[in-house]
TORTILUM-801082 format. One record per residue (C-alpha): residue number from 1; residue in three letters; x, y, z. Coordinates in steps of 0.25 Angstrom, whole numbers. Layout:
# residues N
+-----+------+-------+-------+-------+
! pos ! code !    c1 !    c2 !    c3 !
+-----+------+-------+-------+-------+
! NUM !  ala !     X !     Y !     Z !
...
+-----+------+-------+-------+-------+
***
This chain:
# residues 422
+-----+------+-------+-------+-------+
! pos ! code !    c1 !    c2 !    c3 !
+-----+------+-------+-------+-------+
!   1 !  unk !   -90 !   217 !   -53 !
!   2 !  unk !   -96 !   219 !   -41 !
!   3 !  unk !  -110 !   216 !   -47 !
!   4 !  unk !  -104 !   202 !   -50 !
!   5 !  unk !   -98 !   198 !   -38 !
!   6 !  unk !  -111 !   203 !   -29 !
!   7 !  unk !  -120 !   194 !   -39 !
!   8 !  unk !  -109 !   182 !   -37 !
!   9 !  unk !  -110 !   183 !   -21 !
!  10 !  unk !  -125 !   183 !   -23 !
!  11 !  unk !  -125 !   171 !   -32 !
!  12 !  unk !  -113 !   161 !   -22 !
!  13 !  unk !  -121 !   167 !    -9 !
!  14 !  unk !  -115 !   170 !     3 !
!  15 !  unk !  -107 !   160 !    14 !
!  16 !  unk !  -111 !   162 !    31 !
!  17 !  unk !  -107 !   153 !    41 !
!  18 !  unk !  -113 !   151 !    53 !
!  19 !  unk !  -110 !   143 !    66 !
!  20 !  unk !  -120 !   135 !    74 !
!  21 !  unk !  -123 !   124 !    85 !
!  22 !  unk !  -123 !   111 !    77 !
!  23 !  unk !  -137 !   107 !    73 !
!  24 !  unk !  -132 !    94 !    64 !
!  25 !  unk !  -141 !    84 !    70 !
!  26 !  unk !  -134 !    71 !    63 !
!  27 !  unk !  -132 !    61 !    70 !
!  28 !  unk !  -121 !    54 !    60 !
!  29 !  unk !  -110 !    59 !    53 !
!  30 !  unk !  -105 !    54 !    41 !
!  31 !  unk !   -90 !    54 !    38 !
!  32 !  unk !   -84 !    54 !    24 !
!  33 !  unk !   -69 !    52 !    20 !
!  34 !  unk !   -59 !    46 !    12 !
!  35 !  unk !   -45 !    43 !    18 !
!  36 !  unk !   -32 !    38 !    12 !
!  37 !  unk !   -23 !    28 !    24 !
!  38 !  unk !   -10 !    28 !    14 !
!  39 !  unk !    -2 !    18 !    23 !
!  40 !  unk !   -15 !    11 !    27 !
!  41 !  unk !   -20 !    -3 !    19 !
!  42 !  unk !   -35 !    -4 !    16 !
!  43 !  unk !   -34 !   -17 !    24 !
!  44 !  unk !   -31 !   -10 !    37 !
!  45 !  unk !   -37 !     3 !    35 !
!  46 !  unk !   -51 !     3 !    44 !
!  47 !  unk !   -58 !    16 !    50 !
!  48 !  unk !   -65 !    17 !    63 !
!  49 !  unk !   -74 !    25 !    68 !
!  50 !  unk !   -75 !    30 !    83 !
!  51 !  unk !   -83 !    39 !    90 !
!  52 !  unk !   -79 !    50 !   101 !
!  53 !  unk !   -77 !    41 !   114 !
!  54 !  unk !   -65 !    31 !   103 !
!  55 !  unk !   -75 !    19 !   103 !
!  56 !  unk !   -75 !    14 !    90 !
!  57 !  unk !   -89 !    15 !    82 !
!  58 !  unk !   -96 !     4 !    77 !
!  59 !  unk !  -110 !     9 !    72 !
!  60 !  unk !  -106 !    16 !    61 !
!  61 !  unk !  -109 !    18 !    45 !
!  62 !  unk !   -97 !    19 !    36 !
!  63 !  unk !   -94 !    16 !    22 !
!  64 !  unk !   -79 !    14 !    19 !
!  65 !  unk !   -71 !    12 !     8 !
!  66 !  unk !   -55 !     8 !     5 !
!  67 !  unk !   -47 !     8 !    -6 !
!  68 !  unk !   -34 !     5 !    -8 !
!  69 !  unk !   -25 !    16 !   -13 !
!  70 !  unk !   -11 !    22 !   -13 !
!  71 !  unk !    -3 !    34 !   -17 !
!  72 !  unk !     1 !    46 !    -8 !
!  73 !  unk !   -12 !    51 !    -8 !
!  74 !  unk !   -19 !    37 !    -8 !
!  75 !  unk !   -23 !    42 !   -23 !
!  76 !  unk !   -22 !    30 !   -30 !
!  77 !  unk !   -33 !    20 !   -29 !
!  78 !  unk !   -29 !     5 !   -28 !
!  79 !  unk !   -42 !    -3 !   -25 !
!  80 !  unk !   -54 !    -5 !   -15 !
!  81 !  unk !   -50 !   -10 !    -4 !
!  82 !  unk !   -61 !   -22 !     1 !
!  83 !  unk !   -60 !   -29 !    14 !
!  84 !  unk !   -57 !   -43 !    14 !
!  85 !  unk !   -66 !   -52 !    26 !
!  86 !  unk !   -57 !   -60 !    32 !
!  87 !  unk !   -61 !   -70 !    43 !
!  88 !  unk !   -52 !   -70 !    55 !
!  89 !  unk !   -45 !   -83 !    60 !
!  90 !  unk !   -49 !   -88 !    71 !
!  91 !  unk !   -38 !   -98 !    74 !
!  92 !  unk !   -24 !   -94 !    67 !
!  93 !  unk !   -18 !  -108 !    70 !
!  94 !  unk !   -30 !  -116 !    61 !
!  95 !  unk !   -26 !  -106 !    49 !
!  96 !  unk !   -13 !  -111 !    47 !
!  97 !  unk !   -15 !  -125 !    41 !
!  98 !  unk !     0 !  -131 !    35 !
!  99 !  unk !     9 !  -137 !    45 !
! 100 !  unk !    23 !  -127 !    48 !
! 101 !  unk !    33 !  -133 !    49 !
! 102 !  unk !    43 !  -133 !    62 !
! 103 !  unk !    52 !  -120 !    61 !
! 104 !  unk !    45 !  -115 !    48 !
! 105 !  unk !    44 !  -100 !    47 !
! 106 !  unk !    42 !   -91 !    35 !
! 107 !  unk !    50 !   -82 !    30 !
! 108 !  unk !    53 !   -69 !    34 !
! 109 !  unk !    58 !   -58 !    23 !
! 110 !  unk !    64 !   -43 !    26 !
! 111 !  unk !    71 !   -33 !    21 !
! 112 !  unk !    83 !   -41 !    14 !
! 113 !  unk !    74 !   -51 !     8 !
! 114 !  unk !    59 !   -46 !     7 !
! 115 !  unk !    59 !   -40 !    -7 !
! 116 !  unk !    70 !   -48 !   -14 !
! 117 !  unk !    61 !   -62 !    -9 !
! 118 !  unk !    48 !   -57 !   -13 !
! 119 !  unk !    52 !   -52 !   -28 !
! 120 !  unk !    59 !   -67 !   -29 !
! 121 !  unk !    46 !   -73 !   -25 !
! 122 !  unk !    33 !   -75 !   -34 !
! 123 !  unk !    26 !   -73 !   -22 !
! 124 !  unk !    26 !   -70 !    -9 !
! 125 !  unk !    16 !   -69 !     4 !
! 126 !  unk !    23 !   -59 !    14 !
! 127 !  unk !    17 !   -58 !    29 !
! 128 !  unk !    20 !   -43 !    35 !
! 129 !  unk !    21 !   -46 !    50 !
! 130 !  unk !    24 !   -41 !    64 !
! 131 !  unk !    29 !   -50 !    77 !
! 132 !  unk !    20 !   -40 !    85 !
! 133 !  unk !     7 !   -43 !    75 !
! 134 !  unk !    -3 !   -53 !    81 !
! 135 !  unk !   -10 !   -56 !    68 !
! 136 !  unk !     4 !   -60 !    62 !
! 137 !  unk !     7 !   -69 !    73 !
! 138 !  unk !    -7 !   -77 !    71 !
! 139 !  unk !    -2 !   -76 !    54 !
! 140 !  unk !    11 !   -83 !    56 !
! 141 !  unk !     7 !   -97 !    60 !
! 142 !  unk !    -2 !   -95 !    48 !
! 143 !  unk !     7 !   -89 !    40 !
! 144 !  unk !    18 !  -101 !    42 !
! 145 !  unk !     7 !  -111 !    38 !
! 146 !  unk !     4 !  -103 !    26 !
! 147 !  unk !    19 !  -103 !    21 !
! 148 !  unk !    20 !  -117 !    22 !
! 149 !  unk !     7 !  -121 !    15 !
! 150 !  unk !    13 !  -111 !     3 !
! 151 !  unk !    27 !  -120 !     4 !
! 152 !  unk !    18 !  -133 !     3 !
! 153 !  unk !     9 !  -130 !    -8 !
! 154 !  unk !    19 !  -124 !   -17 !
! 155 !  unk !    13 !  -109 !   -19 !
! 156 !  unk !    21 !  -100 !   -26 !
! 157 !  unk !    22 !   -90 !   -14 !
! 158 !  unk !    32 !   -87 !    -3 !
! 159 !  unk !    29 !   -83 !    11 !
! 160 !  unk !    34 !   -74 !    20 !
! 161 !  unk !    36 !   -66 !    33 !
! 162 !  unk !    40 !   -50 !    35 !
! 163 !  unk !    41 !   -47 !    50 !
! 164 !  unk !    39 !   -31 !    48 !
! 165 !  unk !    43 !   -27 !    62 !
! 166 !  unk !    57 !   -31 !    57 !
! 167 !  unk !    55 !   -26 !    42 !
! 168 !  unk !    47 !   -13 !    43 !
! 169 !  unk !    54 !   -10 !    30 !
! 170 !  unk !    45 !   -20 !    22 !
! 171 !  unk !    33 !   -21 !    29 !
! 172 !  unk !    32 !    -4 !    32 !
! 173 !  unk !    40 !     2 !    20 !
! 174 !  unk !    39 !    -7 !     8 !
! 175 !  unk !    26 !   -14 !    10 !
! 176 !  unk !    18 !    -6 !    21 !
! 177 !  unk !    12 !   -15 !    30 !
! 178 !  unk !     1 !   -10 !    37 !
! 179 !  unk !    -4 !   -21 !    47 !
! 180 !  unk !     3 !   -36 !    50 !
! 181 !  unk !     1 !   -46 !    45 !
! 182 !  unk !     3 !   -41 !    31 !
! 183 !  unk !     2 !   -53 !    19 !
! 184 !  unk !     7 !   -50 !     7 !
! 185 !  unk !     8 !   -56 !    -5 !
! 186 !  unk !    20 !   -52 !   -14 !
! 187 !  unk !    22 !   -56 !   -29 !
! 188 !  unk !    37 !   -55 !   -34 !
! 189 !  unk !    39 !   -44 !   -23 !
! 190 !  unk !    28 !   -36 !   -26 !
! 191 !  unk !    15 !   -36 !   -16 !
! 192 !  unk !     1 !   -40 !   -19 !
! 193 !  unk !   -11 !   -32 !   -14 !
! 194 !  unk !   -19 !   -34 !    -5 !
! 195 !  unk !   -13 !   -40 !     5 !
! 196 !  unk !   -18 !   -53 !    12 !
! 197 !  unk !   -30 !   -49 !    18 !
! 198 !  unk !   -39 !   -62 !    21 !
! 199 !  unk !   -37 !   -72 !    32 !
! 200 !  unk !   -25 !   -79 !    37 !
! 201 !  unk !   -28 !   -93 !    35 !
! 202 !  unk !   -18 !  -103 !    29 !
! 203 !  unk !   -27 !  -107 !    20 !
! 204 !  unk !   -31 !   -91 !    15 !
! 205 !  unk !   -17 !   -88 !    13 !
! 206 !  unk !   -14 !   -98 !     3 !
! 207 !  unk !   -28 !   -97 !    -4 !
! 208 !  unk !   -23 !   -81 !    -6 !
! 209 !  unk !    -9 !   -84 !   -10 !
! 210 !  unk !   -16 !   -94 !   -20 !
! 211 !  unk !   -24 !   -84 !   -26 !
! 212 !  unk !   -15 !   -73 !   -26 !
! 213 !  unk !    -6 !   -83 !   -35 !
! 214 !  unk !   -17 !   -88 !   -44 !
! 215 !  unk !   -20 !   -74 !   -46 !
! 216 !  unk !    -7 !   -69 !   -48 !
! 217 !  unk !    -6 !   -79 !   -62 !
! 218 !  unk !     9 !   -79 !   -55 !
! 219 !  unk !    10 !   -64 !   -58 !
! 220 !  unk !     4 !   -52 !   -53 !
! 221 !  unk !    -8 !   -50 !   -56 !
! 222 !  unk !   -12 !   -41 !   -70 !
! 223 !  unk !   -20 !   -28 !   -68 !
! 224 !  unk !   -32 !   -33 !   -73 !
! 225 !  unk !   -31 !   -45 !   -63 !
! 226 !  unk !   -28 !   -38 !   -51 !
! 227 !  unk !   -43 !   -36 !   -47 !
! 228 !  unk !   -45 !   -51 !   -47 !
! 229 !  unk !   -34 !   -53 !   -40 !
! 230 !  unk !   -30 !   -57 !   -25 !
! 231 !  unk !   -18 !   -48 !   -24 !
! 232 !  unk !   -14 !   -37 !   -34 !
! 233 !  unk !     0 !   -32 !   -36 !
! 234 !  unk !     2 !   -22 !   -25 !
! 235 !  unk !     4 !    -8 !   -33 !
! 236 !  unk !     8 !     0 !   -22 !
! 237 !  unk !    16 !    -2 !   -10 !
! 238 !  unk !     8 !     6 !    -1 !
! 239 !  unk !    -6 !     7 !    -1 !
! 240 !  unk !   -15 !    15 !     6 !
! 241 !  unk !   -31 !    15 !     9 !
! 242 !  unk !   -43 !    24 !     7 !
! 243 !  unk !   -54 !    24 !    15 !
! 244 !  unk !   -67 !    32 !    11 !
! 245 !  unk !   -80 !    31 !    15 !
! 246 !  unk !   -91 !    37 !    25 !
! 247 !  unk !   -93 !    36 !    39 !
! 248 !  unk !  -108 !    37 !    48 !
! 249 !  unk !  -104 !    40 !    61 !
! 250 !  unk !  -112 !    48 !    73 !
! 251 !  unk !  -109 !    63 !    72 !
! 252 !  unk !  -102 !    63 !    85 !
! 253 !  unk !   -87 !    64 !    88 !
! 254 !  unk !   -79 !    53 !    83 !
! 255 !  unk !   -68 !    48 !    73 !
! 256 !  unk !   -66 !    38 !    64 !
! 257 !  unk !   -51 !    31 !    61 !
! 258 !  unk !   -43 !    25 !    49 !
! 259 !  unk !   -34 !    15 !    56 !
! 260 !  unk !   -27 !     3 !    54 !
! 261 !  unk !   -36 !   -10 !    58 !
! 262 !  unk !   -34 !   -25 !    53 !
! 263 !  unk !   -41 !   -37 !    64 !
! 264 !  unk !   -30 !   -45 !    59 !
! 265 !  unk !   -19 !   -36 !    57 !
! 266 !  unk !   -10 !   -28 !    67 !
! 267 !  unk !    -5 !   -14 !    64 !
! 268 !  unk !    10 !    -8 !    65 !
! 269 !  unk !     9 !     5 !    70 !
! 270 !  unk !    21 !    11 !    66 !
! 271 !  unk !    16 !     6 !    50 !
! 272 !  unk !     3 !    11 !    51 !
! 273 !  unk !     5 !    23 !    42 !
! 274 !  unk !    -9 !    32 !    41 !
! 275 !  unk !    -5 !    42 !    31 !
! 276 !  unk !   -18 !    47 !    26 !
! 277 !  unk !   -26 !    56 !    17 !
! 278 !  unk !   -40 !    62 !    20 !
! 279 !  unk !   -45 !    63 !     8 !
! 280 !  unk !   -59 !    69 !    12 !
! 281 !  unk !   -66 !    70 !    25 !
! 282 !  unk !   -80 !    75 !    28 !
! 283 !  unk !   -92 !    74 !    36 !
! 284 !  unk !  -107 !    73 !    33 !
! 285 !  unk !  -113 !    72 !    22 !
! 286 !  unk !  -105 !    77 !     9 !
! 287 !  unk !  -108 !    88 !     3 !
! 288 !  unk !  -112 !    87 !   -14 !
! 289 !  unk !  -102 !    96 !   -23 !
! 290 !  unk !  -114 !   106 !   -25 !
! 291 !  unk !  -114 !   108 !   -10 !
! 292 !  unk !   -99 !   110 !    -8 !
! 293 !  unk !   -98 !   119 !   -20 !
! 294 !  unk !  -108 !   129 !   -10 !
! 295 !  unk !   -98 !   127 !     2 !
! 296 !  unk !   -88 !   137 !     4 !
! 297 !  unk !   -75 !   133 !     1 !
! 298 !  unk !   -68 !   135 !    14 !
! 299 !  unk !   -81 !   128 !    20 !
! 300 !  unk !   -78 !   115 !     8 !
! 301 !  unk !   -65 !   114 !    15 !
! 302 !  unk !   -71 !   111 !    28 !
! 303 !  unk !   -79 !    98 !    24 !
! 304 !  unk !   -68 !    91 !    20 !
! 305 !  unk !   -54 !    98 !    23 !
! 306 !  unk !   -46 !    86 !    22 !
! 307 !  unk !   -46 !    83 !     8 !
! 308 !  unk !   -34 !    73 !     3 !
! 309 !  unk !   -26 !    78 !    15 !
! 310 !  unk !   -15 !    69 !    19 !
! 311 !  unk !   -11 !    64 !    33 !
! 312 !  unk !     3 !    59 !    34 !
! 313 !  unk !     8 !    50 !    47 !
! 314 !  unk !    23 !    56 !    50 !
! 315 !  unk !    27 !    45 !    56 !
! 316 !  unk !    23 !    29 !    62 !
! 317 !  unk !    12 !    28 !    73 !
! 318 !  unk !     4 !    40 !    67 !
! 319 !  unk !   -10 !    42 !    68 !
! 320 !  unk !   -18 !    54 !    63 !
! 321 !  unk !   -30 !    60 !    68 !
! 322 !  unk !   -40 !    71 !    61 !
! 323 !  unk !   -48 !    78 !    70 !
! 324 !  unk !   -60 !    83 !    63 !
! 325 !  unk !   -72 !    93 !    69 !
! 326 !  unk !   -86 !    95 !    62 !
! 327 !  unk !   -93 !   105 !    60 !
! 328 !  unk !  -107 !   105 !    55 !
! 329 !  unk !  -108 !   112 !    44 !
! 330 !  unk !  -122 !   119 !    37 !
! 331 !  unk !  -121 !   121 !    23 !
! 332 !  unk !  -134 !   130 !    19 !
! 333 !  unk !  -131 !   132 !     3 !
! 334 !  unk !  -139 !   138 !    -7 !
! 335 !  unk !  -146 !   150 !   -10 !
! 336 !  unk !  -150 !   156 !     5 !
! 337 !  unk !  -145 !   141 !    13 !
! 338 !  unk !  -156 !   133 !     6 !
! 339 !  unk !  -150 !   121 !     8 !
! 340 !  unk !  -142 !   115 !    20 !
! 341 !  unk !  -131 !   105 !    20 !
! 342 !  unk !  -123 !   100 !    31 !
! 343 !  unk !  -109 !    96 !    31 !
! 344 !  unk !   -98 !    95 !    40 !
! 345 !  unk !   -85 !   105 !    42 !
! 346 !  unk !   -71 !   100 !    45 !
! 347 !  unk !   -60 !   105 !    53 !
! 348 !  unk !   -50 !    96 !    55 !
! 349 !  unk !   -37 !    93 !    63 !
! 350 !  unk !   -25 !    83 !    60 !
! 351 !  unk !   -14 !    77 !    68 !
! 352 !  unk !    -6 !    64 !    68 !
! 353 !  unk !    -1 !    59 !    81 !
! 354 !  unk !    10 !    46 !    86 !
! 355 !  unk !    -2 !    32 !    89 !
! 356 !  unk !     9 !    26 !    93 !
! 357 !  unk !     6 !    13 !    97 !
! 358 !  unk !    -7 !    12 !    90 !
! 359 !  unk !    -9 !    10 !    75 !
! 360 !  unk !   -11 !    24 !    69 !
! 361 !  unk !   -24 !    27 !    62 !
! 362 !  unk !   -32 !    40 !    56 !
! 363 !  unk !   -42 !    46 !    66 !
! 364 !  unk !   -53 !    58 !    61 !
! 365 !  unk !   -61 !    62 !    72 !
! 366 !  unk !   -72 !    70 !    70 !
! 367 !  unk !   -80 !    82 !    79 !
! 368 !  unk !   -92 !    89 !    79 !
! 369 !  unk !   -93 !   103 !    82 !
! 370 !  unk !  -103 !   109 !    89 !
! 371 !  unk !  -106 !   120 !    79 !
! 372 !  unk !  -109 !   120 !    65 !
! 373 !  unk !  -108 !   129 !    54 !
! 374 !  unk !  -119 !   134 !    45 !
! 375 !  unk !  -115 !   140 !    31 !
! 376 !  unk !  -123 !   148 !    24 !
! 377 !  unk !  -121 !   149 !     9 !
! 378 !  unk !  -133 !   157 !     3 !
! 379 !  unk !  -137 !   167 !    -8 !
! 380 !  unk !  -139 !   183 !    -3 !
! 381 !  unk !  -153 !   188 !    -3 !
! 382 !  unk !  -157 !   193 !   -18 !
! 383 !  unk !  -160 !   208 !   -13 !
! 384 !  unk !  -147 !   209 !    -5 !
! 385 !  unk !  -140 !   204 !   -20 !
! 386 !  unk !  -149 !   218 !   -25 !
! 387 !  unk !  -145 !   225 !   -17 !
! 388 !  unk !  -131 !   225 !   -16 !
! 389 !  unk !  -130 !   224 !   -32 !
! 390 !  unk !  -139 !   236 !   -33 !
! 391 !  unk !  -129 !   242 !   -23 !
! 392 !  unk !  -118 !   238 !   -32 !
! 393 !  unk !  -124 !   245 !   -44 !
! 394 !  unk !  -128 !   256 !   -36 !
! 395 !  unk !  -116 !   258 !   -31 !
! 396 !  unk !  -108 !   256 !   -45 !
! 397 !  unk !  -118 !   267 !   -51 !
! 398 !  unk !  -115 !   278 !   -41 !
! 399 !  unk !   -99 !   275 !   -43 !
! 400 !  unk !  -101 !   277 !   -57 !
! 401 !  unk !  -109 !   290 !   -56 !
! 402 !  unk !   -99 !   294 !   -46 !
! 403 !  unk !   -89 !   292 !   -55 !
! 404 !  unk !   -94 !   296 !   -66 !
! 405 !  unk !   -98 !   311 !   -59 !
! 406 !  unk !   -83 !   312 !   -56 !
! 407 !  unk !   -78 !   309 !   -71 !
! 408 !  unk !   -89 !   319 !   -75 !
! 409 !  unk !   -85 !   330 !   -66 !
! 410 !  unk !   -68 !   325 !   -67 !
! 411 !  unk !   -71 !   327 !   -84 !
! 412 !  unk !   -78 !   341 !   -82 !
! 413 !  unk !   -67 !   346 !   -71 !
! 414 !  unk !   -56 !   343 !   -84 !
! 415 !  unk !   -65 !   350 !   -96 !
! 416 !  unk !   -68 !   362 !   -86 !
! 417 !  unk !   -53 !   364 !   -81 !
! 418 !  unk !   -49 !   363 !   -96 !
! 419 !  unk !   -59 !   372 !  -102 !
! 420 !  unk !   -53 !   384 !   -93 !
! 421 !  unk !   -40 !   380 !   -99 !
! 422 !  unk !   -43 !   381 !  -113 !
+-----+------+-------+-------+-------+
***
C-alpha cells in the first residue's frame, strides 16, 4: 500500500505556491462573462464600460451577444435578440399627418376594462405610458393622428392608452413594462412579441400594424411561420436577456455596467427589476480543459467562483454591485514547471444597496493586486522517488525480520516450557 501511493504522488507530482511582486506586463485585459437580467428586455439591456476616475470609456473592443430567454434561471432560450436601426425624428409635429379632430382623444383602458376589451378585440395597439415620460409626450400627438388614420381606412385594429402611473397593476405585474413608451400589439388579448421597436412616424405605425395583420392571415401565426413573421405570439409573460460576450479593456482599475438605456425611452426606477445570474466570470485568456484538469481544485474555484450564482433585488430601487480583486496567477504545469500559463484568481464581494432616484443597474468593478501568485505543479526528482521507495522496502523487510525473530523465539519459549512439563 505504501509502495502504491508513494508511486501515485510521484506520478500527479507536487503543488507549491508562491507569492511575488507582479511581473504581468499586459497592457490589456480581456473580460469574459455571460449574465442573465431576468426582469430586463433585450431592448433596454446595454453595458458600459468605465474606468477608475467614472468617465465612461470609448476606446474599447467587445464582442456582445443577447438572446432572449426566460425561466427562474433564464434556462430557457427564446431567440437572438438583433438590434433594430431606427432613425430618430427630427421634428415630431411633421410625423403626424391625419387631421384630429377637436376634442378627440384615445382611449384609455385600466384595471376594470383592460383584459375583458382586449380579448373582445381582433386586435389591439396598446401604448404603456407615463405623464412624467418625455418621449411619451412627443408620441401623443402622433399617436392621436395614428388612431385616427386606422378609423378612416377601416383597419381591423383598435388603439389605446394605459397611463401606468395610475394602473401599476397592468403595466408592472401583468405585462412588466420596462421603459415608457411601450407599444404593444395584442391579438384576442394575448401579446405579440417583440414589441414595437422602429420609428414613430405616422406613416411606420400603420406600415407595422399592416404587416402584422397580413402576416397574422387573421390568426396567430403557425409555428412554423413564426420566424417570417413581424410579431410572434408572446409565450411568456416575462422575459429576460442574456448577455455574453468578451471585453478588451486596459488592465487598470475599472468596471464595466449592465444597465437600463434606451435614446428614446425613459426608465421607472421603481420598475427596473435587476435580478440577475452570473453565469460565469473570468479574466484573461481562458484556460483549455487539459489545463484546468492540472489546476488544483481549490485553485479551479478561484477562476471563476461565480458559477450560475443568482442575485436577487429585495426590493424597488435596488442596484447591485460586485467587487472583484485580481490576482495574477502563474500556472507552471508539467513535469518540473515546463510550461507556464497565465491566468487570473478571483476574490469577490457582493452587496445591494437603495439607488434611489437613479435607475438601478449591475456594476462589476474590477482591481489589480500588487502581488501575484506562482504555482508550482511538477514531478519529484527520479532519485528522490528511489530513494524513498527503497526506504519503504528496506523498512518493510526489517519489520518482517523483526517479526519474524519474535515468532521464532515466541514458538521456541512454548515447546521449551512444554517439554519440562511432559
Amino acid at each position: 500500500m505504501l509502495i502504491f501511493f508513494e508511486t501515485l504522488t510521484f506520478l500527479s507530482g507536487e503543488i507549491q505556491t508562491d507569492i511575488v511582486i507582479d511581473p504581468n506586463s499586459e497592457e490589456n485585459l480581456r473580460i469574459n462573462f455571460n449574465v442573465t437580467m431576468l426582469g430586463l428586455p433585450c431592448q433596454f439591456t446595454e453595458i458600459d464600460v468605465y474606468n477608475f476616475f467614472g468617465a465612461k470609456r470609448l476606446d474599447i473592443e467587445k464582442d456582445i451577444q443577447k438572446a432572449v430567454v426566460t425561466g427562474e434561471m433564464g434556462e430557457k432560450f427564446l431567440h437572438y435578440h438583433y438590434e433594430v436601426p431606427r432613425p430618430q425624428v427630427d421634428n415630431p409635429s411633421r410625423a403626424a399627418k391625419t387631421l384630429v379632430p377637436p376634442g378627440f382623444e384615445v382611449k384609455s383602458l385600466g384595471e376594470d376594462n383592460f383584459t375583458q376589451t382586449l380579448q373582445a378585440d381582433k386586435f389591439a395597439f396598446v401604448n404603456f405610458h407615463a405623464g412624467w415620460c418625455h418621449w411619451c409626450r412627443e408620441l401623443q400627438p402622433i399617436w392621436k393622428s395614428f388612431a385616427v388614420a386606422v378609423d378612416e381606412k377601416g383597419m381591423n385594429v383598435n388603439v389605446y392608452n394605459v397611463h401606468c402611473p395610475d394602473h401599476p397593476q397592468i403595466c408592472g405585474t401583468e405585462q412588466k413594462i420596462a421603459g415608457y413608451p411601450t407599444l404593444r400589439m395584442f391579438h384576442q388579448g394575448t401579446a405579440l412579441h417583440p414589441d414595437f421597436q422602429y420609428q414613430r412616424t405616422e406613416d411606420v405605425l400603420l406600415k407595422y400594424v399592416e404587416k402584422v395583420i397580413i402576416d397574422s392571415h387573421d390568426g396567430p401565426p403557425t409555428r412554423a411561420e413564426k420566424p417570417r413573421a413581424v410579431a410572434a405570439v408572446r409565450e411568456h409573460a416575462e422575459e429576460g436577456c442574456n448577455v455574453a460576450g468578451t471585453l478588451y479593456v486596459k488592465r487598470v482599475p475599472g468596471n464595466f455596467v449592465v444597465l437600463a438605456n434606451s435614446r428614446d425611452h425613459n426608465f421607472d426606477p421603481k420598475g427596473t427589476n435587476t435580478t440577475h445570474v452570473v453565469h460565469h466570470l473570468t479574466f484573461g485568456d481562458q484556460l483549455t480543459p487539459s489545463q484546468l484538469k492540472q489546476i488544483p481544485k481549490n485553485a479551479r474555484h478561484d477562476i471563476d467562483p461565480f458559477q450560475k450564482e443568482l442575485f436577487s433585488s429585495p426590493a424597488e430601487h435596488t442596484s447591485h454591485e460586485h467587487y472583484i480583486k485580481l490576482v495574477s496567477t502563474f500556472y507552471r504545469l508539467g513535469k518540473f514547471g515546463s510550461s507556464e500559463v497565465l491566468g487570473y484568481r478571483i476574490t469577490a464581494s457582493n452587496h445591494f444597496y437603495d439607488s434611489e432616484p437613479s435607475v438601478p443597474d449591475v456594476k462589476f468593478s474590477y482591481d489589480m493586486s500588487p502581488t501575484a501568485a506562482v504555482v508550482t505543479r511538477g514531478g519529484r526528482r527520479w532519485y528522490e522517488f528511489l530513494t524513498n521507495l527503497f526506504a519503504i522496502i528496506g523498512g518493510f523487510y526489517v519489520v518482517m525480520e523483526l517479526t519474524d525473530g519474535l515468532f521464532y523465539k515466541a514458538k521456541q519459549a512454548i515447546k521449551t516450557a512444554s517439554g519440562k512439563k511432559s
